[in-house]
N, C-alpha and C positions, 0 to 999 in steps of 0.2 A: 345525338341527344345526350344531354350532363346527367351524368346518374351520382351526385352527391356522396351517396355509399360506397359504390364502387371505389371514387378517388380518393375519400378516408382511408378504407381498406390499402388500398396501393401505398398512402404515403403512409400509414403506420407499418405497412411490410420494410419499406424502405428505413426509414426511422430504426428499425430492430435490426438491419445490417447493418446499418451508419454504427448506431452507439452500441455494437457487441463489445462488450468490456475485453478488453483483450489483459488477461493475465501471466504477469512475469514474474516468477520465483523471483522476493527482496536477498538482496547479499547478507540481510541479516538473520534469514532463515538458518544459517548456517553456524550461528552464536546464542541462538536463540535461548536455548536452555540456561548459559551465562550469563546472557541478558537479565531475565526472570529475576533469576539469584541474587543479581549484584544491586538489583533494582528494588529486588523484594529488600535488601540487607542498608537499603540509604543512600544506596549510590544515585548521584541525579544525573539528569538526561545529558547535559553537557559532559559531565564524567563520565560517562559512559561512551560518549562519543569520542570524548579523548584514549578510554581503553580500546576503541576498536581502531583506532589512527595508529595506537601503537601494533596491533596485528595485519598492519597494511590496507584496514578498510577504512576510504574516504568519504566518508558521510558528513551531512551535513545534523546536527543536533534535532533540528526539528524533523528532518528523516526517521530519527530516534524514537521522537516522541510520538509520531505516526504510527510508528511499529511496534509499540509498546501500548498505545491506544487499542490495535484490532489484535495484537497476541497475548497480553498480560493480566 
């Protein structure tokens, strides 16, 4: 017999394993404080990408502006 409820229930259980967010410390947690500063002080997102290109982190600018959207 189809028990409707039952199979929501099953596919929303499954649904919550699928899309567990899986979270990875950003390479810019680690300049973060610098960031804030240089961002609070004028410096813009591309600038700011080029200062971390010079500390050997390869970011892409709109990575930047990501990370500066959910930490600043």
């Amino acid at each position: 017999m189809f028990n409707e409820v039952h199979e929501v229930s099953q596919l929303k259980a499954e649904t919550r394993l699928i899309a567990r967010k899986r979270h990875k410390p950003s390479k810019l947690d680690k300049y973060g404080v610098h960031l804030r500063k240089l961002y609070e002080e004028g410096a813009s997102k591309a600038e700011l990408q080029r200062w971390l290109v010079r500390r050997g982190v390869i970011v892409n600018w709109t990575t930047v502006k990501r990370w500066l959207d959910r930490n600043a």
